[in-house]
C-alpha positions as a Python dict, from the first residue, in 0.01 Angstrom:
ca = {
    (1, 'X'): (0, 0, 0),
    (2, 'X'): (-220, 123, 296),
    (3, 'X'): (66, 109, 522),
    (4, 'X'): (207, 351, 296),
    (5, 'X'): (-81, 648, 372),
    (6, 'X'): (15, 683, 718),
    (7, 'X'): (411, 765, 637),
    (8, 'X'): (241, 1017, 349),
    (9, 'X'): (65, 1176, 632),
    (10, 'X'): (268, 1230, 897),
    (11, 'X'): (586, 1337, 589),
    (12, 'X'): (281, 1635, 550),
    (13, 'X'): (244, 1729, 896),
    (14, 'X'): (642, 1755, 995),
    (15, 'X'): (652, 1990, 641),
    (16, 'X'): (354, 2195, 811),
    (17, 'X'): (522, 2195, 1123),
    (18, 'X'): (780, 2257, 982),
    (19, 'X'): (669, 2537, 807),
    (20, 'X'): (520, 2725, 1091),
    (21, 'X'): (829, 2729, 1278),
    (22, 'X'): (987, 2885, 987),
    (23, 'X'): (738, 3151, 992),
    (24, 'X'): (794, 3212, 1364),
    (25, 'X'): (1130, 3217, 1353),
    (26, 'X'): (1155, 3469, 1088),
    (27, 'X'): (933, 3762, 1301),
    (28, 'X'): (1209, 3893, 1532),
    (29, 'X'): (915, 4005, 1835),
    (30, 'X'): (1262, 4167, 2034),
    (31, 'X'): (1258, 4416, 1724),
    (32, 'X'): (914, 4563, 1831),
    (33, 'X'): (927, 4874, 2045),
    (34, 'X'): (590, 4796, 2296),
    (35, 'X'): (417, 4515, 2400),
    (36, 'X'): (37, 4405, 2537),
    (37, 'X'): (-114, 4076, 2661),
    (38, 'X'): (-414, 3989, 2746),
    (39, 'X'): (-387, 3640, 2854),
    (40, 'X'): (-458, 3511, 2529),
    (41, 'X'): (-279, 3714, 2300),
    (42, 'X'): (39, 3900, 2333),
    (43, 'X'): (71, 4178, 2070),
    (44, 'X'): (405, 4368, 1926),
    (45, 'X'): (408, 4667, 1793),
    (46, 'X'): (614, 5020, 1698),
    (47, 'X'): (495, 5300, 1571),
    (48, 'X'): (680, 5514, 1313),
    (49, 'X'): (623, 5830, 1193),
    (50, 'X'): (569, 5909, 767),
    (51, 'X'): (639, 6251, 717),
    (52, 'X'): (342, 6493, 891),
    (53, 'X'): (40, 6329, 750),
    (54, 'X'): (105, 5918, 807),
    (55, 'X'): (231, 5697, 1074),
    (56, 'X'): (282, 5350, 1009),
    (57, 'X'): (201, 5065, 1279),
    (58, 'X'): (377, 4780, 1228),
    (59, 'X'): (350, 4465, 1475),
    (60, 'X'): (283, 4092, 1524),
    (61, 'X'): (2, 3892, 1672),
    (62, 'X'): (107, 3610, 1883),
    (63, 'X'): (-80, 3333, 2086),
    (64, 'X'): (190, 3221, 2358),
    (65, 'X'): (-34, 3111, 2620),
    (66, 'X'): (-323, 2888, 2465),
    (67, 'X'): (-365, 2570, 2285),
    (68, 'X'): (-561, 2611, 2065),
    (69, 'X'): (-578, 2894, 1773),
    (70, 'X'): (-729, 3202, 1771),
    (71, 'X'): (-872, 3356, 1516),
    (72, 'X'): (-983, 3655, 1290),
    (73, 'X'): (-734, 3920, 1414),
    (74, 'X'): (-807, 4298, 1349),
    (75, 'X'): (-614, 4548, 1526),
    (76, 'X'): (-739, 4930, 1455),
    (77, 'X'): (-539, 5254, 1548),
    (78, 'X'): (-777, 5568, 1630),
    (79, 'X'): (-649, 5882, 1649),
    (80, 'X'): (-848, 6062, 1917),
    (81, 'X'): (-814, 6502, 2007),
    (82, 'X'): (-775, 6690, 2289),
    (83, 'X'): (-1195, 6647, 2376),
    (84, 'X'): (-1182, 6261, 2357),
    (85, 'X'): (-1340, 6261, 1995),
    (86, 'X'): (-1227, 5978, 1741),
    (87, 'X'): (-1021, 6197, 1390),
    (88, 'X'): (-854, 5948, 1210),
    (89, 'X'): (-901, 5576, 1197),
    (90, 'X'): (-768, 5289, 993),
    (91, 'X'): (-743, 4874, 1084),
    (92, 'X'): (-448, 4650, 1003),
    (93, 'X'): (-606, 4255, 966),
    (94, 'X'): (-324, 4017, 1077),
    (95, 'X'): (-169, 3882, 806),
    (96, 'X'): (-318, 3473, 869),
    (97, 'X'): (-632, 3426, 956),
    (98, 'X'): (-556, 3136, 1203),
    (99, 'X'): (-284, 3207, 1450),
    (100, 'X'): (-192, 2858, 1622),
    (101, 'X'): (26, 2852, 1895),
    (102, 'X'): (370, 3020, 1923),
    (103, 'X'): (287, 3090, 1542),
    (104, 'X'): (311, 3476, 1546),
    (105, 'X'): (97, 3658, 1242),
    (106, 'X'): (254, 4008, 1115),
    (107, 'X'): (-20, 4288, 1062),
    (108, 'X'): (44, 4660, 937),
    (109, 'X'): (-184, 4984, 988),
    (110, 'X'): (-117, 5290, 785),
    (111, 'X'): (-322, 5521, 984),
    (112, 'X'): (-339, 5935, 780),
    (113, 'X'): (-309, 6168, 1041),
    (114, 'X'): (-531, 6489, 1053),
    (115, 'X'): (-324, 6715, 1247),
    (116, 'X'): (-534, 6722, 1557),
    (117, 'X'): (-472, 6384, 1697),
    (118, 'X'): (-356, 6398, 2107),
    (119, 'X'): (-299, 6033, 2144),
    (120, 'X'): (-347, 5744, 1932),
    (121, 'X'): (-485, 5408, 2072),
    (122, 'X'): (-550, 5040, 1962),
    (123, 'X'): (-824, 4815, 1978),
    (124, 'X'): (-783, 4501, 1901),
    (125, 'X'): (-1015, 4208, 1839),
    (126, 'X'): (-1018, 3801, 1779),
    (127, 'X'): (-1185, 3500, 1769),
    (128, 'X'): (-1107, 3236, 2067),
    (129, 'X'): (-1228, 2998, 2274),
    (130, 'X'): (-1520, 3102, 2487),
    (131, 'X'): (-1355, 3230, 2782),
    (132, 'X'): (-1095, 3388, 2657),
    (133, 'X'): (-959, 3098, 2496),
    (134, 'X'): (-931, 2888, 2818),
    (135, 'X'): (-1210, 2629, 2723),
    (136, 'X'): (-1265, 2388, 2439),
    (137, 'X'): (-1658, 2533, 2380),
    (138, 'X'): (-1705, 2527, 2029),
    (139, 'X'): (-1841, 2822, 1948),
    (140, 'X'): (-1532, 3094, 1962),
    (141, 'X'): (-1611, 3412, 2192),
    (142, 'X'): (-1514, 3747, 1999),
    (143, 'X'): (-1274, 3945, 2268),
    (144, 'X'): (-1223, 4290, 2271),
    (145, 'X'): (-971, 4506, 2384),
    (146, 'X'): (-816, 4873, 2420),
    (147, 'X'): (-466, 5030, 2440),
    (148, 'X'): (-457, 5374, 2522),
    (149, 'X'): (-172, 5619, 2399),
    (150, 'X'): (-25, 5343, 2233),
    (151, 'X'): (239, 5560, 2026),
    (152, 'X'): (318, 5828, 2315),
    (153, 'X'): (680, 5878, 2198),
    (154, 'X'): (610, 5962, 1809),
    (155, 'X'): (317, 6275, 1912),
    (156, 'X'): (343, 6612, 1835),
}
């Protein structure tokens, strides 16, 4: 009976596995118009205009280049005018809160427009292993980052 748990075990993990590579395979990143990496993460993303007042962000979160997962991903979209100040804002969470390898994680910002937006840029933020996910330290390191003008092509 014992040697029976083991088979039960690893029958669990393949249907994980499995089941993550179903996931991945159903987010087409090719269908995403831009593209950002930071070493760690890679993110996907295209921006699509709703009428004069909303633009839609839709994307993916992936982690290509690390073994081990990151976590807690939060990409926000500001809107910032023509003097640098912030006029809109909204955040998209990704959709899992652990993103293992080669695993991407959809996320979606609905971001209401103002009507005095120049430019609209992303920040985005996770969890990973201190360094930038290059270490096994067991406390994860939150990194930060910025992409400016990250919808040029839908402005006004």
């Amino acid at each position: 009976m014992s040697g029976q748990r083991p088979g039960i075990a690893l029958v669990g993990l393949m249907a994980l596995g499995l089941a993550a590579c179903a996931k991945s395979a159903s987010l087409d990143l090719g269908a995403f118009e831009r593209r950002a990496s930071d070493g760690t993460l890679a993110l996907y993303w295209s921006c699509k205009p709703e009428g004069r007042d909303l633009l839609l962000i839709d994307g993916a979160v992936d982690n290509p280049y690390q073994p081990l997962p990151i976590r807690d991903v939060e990409v926000s979209a500001f809107g910032v005018n023509a003097q640098g100040q912030e006029v809109s804002r909204a955040t998209g969470p990704a959709a899992d809160y652990q993103i293992p390898p080669m695993v991407p994680s959809p996320f979606r910002i609905e971001l209401r427009l103002t009507g005095g937006e120049r430019q609209i840029d992303l920040r985005y933020q996770y969890r990973g292993a201190g360094g930038g996910g290059r270490s096994m330290d067991a406390r994860p390191a939150v990194v930060s980052n910025m992409i400016r003008d990250a919808c040029s092509r839908v402005r006004g």
